[in-house]
C-alpha positions in Angstrom: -28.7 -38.5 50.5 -25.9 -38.0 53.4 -26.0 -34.7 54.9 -21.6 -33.5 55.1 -20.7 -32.2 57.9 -17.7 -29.9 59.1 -16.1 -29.8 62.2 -18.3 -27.3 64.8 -21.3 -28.6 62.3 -24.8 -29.4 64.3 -28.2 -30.1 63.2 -31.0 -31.8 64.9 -31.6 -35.7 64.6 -35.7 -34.9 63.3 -34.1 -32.9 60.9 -31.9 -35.5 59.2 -34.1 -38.6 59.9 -37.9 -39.2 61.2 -36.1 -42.4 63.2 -34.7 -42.9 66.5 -33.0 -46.4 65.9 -29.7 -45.6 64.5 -26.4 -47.2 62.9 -23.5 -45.2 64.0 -20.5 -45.9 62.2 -16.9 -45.0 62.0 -13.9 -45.7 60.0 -10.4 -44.4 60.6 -6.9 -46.1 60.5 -3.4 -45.4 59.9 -0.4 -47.8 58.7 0.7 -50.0 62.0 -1.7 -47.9 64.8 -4.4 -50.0 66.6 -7.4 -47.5 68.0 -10.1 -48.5 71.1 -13.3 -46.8 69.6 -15.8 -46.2 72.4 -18.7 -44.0 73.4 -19.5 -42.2 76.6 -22.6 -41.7 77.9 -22.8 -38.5 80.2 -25.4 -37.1 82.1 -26.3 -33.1 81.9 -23.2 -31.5 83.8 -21.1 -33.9 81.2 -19.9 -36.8 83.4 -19.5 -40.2 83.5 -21.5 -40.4 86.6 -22.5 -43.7 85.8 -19.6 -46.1 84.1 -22.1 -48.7 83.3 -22.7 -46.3 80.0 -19.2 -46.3 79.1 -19.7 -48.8 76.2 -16.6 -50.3 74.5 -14.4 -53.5 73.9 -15.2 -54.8 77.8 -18.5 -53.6 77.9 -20.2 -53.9 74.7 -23.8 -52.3 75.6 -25.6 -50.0 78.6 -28.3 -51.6 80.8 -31.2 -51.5 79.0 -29.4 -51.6 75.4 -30.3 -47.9 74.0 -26.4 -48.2 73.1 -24.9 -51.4 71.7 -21.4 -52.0 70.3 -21.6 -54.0 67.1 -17.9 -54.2 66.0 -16.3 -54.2 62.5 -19.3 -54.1 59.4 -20.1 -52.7 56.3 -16.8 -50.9 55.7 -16.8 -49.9 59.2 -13.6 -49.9 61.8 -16.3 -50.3 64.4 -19.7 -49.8 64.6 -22.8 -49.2 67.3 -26.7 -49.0 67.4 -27.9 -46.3 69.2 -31.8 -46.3 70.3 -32.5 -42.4 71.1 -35.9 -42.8 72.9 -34.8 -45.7 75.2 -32.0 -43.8 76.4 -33.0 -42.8 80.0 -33.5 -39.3 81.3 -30.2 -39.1 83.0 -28.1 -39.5 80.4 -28.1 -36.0 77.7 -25.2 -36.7 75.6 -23.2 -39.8 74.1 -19.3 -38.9 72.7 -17.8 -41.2 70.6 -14.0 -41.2 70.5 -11.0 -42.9 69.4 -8.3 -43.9 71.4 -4.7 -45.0 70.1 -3.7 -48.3 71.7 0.2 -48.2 71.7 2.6 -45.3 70.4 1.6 -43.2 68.0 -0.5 -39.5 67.1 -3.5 -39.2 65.6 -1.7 -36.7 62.7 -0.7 -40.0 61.2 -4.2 -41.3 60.7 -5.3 -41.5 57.1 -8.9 -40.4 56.2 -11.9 -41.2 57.9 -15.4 -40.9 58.9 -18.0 -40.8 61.3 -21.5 -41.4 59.7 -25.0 -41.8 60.8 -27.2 -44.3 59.2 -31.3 -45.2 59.8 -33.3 -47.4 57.7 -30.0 -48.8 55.6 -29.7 -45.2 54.1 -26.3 -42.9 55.3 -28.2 -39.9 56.3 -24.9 -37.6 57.8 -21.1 -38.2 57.6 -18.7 -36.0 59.2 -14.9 -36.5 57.5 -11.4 -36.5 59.0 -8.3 -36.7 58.7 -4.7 -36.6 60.2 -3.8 -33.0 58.9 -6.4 -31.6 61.7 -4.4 -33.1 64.3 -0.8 -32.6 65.8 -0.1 -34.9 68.7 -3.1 -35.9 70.2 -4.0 -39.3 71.2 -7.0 -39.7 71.8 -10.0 -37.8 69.9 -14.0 -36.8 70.2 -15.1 -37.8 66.8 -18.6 -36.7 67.2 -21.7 -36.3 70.2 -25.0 -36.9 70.1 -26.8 -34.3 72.7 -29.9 -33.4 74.6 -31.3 -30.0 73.8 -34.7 -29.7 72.8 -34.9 -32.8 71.2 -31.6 -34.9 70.4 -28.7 -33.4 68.2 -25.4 -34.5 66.2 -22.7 -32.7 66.3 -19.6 -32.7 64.8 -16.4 -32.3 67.1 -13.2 -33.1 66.3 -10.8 -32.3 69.5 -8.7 -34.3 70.9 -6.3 -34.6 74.4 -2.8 -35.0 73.9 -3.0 -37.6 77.3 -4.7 -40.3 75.5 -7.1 -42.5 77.0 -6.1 -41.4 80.5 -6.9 -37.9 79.8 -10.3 -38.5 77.8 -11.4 -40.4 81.0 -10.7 -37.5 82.9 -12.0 -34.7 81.3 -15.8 -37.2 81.4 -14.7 -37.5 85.3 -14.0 -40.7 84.9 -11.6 -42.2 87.6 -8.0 -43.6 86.6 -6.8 -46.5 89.2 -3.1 -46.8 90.0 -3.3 -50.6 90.4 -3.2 -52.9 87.4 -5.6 -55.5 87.4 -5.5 -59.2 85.6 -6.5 -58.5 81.4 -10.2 -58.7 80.4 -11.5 -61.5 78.4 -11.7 -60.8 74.4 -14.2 -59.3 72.6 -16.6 -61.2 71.1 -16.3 -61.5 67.5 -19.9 -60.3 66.0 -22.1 -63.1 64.2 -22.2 -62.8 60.8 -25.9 -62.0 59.3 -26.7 -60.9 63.5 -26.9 -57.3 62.0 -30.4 -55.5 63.1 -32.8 -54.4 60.2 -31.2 -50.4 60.8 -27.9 -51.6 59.7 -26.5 -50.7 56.0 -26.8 -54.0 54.2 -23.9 -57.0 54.1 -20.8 -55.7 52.0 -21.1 -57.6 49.0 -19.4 -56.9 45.4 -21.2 -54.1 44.2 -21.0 -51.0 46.7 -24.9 -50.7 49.2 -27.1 -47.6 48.0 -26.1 -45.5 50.7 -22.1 -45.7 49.1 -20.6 -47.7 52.2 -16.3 -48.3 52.0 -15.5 -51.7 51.1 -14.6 -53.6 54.1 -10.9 -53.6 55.0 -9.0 -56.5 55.8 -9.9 -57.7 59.5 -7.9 -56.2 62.3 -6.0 -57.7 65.2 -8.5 -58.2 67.9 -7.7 -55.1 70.5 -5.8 -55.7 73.5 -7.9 -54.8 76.7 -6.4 -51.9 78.9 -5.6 -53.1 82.7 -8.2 -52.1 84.9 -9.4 -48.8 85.2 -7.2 -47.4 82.3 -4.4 -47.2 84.4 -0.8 -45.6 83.6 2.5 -47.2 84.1 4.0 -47.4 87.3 6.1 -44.7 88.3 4.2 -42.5 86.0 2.0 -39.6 86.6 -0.6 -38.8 83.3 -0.7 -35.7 82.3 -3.7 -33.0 83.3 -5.8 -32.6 80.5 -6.4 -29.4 78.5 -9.4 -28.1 78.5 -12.0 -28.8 75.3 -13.9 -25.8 74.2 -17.5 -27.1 74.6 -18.8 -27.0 71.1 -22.8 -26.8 72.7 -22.6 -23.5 73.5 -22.2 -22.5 70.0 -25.1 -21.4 68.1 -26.5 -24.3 65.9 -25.0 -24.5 62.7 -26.6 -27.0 59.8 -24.3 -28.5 57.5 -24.6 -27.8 54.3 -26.7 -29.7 51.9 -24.1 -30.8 48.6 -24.5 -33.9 47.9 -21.0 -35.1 46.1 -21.0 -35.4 42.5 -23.1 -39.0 41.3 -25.5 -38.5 44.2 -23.4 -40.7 46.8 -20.9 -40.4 49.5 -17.5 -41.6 48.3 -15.7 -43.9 50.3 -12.8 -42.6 51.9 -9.1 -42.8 49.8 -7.2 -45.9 51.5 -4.4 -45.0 53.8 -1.1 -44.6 51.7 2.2 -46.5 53.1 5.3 -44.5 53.9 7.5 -44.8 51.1 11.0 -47.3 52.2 13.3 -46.1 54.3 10.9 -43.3 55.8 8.7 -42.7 58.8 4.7 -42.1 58.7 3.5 -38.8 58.6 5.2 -36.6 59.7 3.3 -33.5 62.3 3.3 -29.6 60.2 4.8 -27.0 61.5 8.0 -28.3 63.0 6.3 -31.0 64.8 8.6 -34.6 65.7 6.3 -38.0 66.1 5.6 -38.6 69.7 6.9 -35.2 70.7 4.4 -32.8 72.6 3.2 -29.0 71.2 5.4 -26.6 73.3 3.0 -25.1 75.7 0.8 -22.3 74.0 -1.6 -20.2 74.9 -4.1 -21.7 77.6 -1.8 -25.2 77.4 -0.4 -26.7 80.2 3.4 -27.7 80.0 4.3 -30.7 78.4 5.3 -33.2 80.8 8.7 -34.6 80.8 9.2 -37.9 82.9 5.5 -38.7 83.6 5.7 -35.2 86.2 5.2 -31.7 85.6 8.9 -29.4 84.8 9.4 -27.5 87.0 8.8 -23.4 86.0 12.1 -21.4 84.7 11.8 -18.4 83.2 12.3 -18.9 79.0 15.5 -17.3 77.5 15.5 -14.9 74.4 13.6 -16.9 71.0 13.2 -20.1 73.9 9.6 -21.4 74.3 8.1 -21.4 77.6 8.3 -25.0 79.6 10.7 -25.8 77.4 14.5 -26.9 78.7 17.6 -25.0 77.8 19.3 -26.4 74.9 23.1 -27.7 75.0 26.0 -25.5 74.9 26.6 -23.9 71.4 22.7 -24.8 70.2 20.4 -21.5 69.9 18.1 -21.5 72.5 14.5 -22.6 71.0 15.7 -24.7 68.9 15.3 -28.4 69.5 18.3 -31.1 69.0 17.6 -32.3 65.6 15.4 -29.3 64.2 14.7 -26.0 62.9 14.9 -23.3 65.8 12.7 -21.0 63.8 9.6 -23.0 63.7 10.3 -24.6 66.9 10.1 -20.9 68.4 7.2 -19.8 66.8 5.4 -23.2 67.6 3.4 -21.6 70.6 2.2 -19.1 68.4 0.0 -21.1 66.3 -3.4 -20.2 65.3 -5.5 -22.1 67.7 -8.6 -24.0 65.2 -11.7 -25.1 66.8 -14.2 -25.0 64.8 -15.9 -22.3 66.2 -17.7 -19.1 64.9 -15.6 -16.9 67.4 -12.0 -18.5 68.7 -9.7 -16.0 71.3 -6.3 -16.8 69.8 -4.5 -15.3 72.7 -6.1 -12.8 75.3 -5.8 -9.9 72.7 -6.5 -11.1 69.7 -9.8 -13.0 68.6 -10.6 -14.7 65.3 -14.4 -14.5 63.8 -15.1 -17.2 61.0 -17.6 -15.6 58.4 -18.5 -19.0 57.0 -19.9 -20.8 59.9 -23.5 -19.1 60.7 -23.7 -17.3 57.4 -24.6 -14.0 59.6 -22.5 -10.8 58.9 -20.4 -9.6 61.9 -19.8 -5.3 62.5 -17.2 -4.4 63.4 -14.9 -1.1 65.1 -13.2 0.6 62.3 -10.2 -0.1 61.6 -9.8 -3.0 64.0 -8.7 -5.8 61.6 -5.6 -7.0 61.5 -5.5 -9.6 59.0 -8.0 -11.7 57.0 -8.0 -14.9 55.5 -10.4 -16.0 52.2 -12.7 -14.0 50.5 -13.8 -11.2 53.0 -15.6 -7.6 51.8 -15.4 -4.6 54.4 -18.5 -2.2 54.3 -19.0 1.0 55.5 -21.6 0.7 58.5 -23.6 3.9 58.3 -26.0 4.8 61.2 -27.8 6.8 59.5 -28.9 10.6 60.5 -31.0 10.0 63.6 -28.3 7.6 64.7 -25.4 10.4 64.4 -27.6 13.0 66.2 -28.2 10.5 68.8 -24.7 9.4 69.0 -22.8 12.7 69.0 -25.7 13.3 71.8 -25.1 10.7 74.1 -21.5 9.6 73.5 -22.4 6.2 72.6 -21.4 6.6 68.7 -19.7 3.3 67.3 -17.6 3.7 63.8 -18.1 0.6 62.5 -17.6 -1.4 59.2 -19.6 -4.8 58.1 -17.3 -7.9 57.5 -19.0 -10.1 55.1 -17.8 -13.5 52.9 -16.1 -16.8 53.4 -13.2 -16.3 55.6 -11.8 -15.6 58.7 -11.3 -12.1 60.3 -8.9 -11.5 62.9 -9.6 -8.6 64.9 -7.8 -6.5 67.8 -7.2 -2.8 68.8 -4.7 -1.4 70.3 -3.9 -4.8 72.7 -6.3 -4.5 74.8 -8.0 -7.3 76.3 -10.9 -9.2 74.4 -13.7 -11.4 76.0 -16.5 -12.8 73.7 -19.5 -13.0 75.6 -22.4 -15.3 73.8 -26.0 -14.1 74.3 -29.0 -16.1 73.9 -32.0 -14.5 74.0 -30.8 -12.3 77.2 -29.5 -8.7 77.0 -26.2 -7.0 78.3 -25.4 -3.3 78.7 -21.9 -2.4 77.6 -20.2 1.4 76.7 -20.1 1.9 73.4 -16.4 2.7 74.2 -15.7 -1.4 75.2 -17.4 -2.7 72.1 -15.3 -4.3 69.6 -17.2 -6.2 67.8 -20.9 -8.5 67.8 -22.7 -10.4 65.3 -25.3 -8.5 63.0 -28.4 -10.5 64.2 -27.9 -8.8 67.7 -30.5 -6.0 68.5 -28.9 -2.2 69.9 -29.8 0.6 71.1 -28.9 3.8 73.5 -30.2 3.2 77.2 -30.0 6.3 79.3 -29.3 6.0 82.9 -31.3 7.7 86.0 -29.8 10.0 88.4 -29.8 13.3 89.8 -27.6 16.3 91.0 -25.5 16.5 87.9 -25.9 18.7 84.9 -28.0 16.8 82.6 -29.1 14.4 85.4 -28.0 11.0 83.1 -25.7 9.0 81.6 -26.0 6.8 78.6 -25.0 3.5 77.7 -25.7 0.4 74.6 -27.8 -2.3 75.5 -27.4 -5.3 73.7 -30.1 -8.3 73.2 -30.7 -11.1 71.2 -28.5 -14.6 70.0 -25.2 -13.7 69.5 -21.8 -13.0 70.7 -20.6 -9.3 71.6 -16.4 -9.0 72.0 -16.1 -6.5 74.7 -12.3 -4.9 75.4 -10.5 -4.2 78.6 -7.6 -2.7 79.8 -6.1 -5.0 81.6 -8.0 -8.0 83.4 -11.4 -6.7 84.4 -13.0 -7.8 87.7 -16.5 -9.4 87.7 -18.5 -8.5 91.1 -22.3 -9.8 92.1 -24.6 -7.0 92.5 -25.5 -6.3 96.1 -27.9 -3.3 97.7 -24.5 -1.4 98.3 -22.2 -1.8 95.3 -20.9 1.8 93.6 -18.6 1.6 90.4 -16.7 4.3 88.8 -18.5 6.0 85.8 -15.6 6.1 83.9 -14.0 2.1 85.2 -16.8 0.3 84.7 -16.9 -1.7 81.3 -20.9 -3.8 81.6 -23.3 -4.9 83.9 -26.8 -7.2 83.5 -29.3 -5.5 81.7 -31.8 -6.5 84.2 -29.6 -4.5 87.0 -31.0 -1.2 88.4 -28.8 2.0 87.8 -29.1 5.4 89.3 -25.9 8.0 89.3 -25.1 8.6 92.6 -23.9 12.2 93.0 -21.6 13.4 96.0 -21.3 17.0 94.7 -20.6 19.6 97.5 -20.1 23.0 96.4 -18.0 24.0 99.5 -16.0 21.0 99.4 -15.4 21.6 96.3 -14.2 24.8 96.6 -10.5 24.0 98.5 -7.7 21.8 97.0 -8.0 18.6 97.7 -10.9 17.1 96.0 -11.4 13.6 95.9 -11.7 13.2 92.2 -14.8 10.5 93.1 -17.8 12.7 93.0 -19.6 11.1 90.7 -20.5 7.2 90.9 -22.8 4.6 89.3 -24.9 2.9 91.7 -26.4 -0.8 91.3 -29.2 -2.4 92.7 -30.9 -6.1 91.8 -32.0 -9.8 92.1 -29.4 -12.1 92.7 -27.4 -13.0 89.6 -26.9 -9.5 88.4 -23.5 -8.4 88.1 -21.1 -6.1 86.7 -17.4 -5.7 85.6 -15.2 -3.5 86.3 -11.7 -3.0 84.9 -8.2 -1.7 85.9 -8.2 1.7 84.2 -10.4 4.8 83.7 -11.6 6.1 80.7 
């Protein structure tokens, strides 16, 4: 029975088969695309460091043969075997992607899959299809990682650079010189497949619910040398990837489809006479680039960077001034609306918690399956089936709160949906906890996952009425959204370092703090006061710290 995944979707290998000699498989086309299918094997800072692991068309299996390239089977676009405990100790993580050879974007691909098989039985399959994808051009389907004992998760993100930028982002190097084409691939031998593999296609459809095989492709053509761009031309820098592995491990969910098996994927539909493929939502042209959103770089235009000019009224950023007598935003050929409101798309990933811009951060209920608390009256909009709870702290709580200053108002978000929250624009940072502890003000708290353990912590010091301050310590696996005003400052701890009482947001839990008092009765006593008298002082091991923002409460 084949485990579905989601996108941001992880489980451990043990926990979905007892073996380590796998059948990886993966099906995706679209009407007149060719794609290079290809897997990376990194080491543990996630780098090609050595290229002998990146298997594909050229090289078709790693030295000792823990990853092999089998080609087209079984229903399969392309297909490898993957032998987890011969793959050596330096290598913790194999991506497989997709890579268009030729124009095209991978919103025009039809539905596909990714799908893990051992002993002839599907045991995971992760779908797709072109309606999570814009422009990109080349993809991460899905990794197989080192943490405790291997792990498959489900990606999903792509680079609107292609093959050129996939290469980079694994530190691969890109040569500017073309070199002389690279043999063929070998066509695989039929009845070669190992023992692991899903059975021969035949008439009737396998056990394990296998596509029927699609008509053969034309053979790929090999890339020059090193993956090299035109002439003249400069690739585009990457964006970044949010890195999936951070996030807390999420189990997909156990449904098996009605009849018991995995249906194959629908077959790609042609474009009706007289019209293009699919076209990209929201606006979108084929082959044109996302205007430049929030943490994107600027399109390129030429094979080179635009230069920077400051955007007109309704005109997106990077993007050059229309004609004479066209609104500004709106593109030759399309509407000026949704051109203009392009860079202001929700940004997906997958994620439990995903910043949509640097105020505003988006928590999705259904992935974890924990309850997240919440400041009162910080949402500002919310998307499926979401119930808001009064978060009571009970008597002791409000005595100690009103005491200490550290009392939170907060409601419990719970349900299948998506929460967006944000207060009064200030500045949001999600920090992710596991296992360690943080102290933040109650004051800079805006949010944090239910399973995270807090509680008042009072803080030492002398030669001011009550002699303490008080702030929350947080601990546990989790993520805590702390706000700002403005861009905060994050500073090492060192045997000197003093921070405002009232400007400092958080600091390591494992730091040392003492009030330091400056309190002189006679200086005190004329005009001219400093207005610092009273400061937090921090003391600790290397890789304490603490952060400090632009304002005082």
């Amino acid at each position: 029975m084949a485990r579905e995944f989601q996108r941001g979707h992880k489980a451990r290998i043990s926990d979905l088969t007892p073996g380590t000699d796998l059948y990886v498989g993966v099906q995706i086309s679209a009407p007149g695309l060719t794609f290079d299918i290809s897997c990376f094997g990194l080491d543990a800072d996630e780098r090609l460091s050595d290229d002998r692991y990146f298997v594909f068309f050229n090289q078709p299996k790693s030295p000792e043969e823990s990853i092999q390239l089998l080609g087209a089977q079984a229903g399969d676009t392309e297909s490898f075997r993957v032998t987890l405990d011969r793959i050596p100790s330096h290598i913790r993580k194999l991506s497989f992607t997709a890579t268009l050879d030729g124009a095209g974007q991978m919103s025009q691909i039809a539905p596909g899959y990714l799908r893990i098989v051992a002993g002839g039985e599907e045991v995971a399959r992760y779908s797709f299809s072109g309606a999570e994808f814009s422009t990109e051009r080349a993809v991460m389907l899905g990794d197989f990682y080192f943490k405790d004992g291997w792990r498959f998760a489900a990606v999903g993100q792509g680079f609107d650079g292609g093959l050129e930028a996939l290469l980079k982002h694994f530190g691969g190097e890109v040569l500017e010189e073309e070199a002389p084409a690279a043999p063929q691939q070998p066509q695989p031998q039929q009845g070669a497949a190992p023992g692991f593999a899903p059975p021969a296609q035949t008439t009737p459809p396998p056990a394990f619910g296998a596509p029927a095989a699609p008509a053969p492709a034309p053979a790929p053509q090999p890339a020059p040398q090193g993956f090299a761009p035109p002439p003249g031309q400069t690739p585009p820098p990457p964006a970044p990837a949010p890195n999936v592995h951070a996030a807390p491990t999420v189990v997909g969910p156990l449904t098996p489809p009605p009849g018991g098996t995995v249906p194959p994927p629908a077959a790609p539909a042609p474009a009706p006479y007289g019209q293009p493929p699919q076209q990209p939502s929201y606006g979108g042209q084929p082959g044109a680039p996302l205007p430049p959103g929030y943490g994107q770089q600027p399109a390129p235009y030429g094979g080179q960077q635009a230069p920077p000019m400051p955007p007109g009224y309704g005109q997106v950023p990077g993007q050059q001034p229309a004609p004479y007598g066209v609104p500004q935003g709106a593109p030759q050929g399309g509407a000026g609306v949704t051109a203009a409101l392009q860079a202001f798309k929700e940004t997906p990933t997958g994620q439990r918690w995903t910043q949509q811009n640097k105020k505003l951060i988006r928590v999705d209920l259904g992935i974890g399956g924990q309850p997240v608390l919440a400041r009162q009256g910080s949402m500002v909009l919310y998307q499926g089936k979401v119930d808001f709870s009064y978060k009571g702290a009970g008597f002791a709580g409000r005595i100690v709160g009103n005491a200490t200053g550290q009392e939170m108002q907060l409601m419990r978000c719970t349900g299948q949906g998506q929460v967006f929250l944000a207060e009064n624009s200030t500045h949001l940072h999600p920090v992710e906890l596991q296992g360690d502890a943080i102290c933040v003000s109650a004051e800079n708290v805006l949010a944090f996952d239910e399973s995270l353990q807090y509680e008042v912590r009072r803080i030492e010091g002398h030669g001011i009425p009550g002699g303490a301050l008080f702030t929350m310590q947080f601990q546990g696996t989790g993520t805590i959204v702390v706000k700002t005003h403005g861009t905060p400052v994050v500073l090492p701890v060192t045997p000197t370092t003093f921070a405002d009482c009232n400007a400092v947001v958080a600091w390591s839990a494992a730091s040392q703090v003492i009030v330091s008092s400056q309190v002189r009765m006679r200086r005190n006593a004329y005009p001219g006061d400093t207005g610092e008298s009273v400061n937090l002082q921090f003391r600790g091991a290397p890789g304490n710290f603490i952060v400090v923002q632009p304002y005082e409460v």
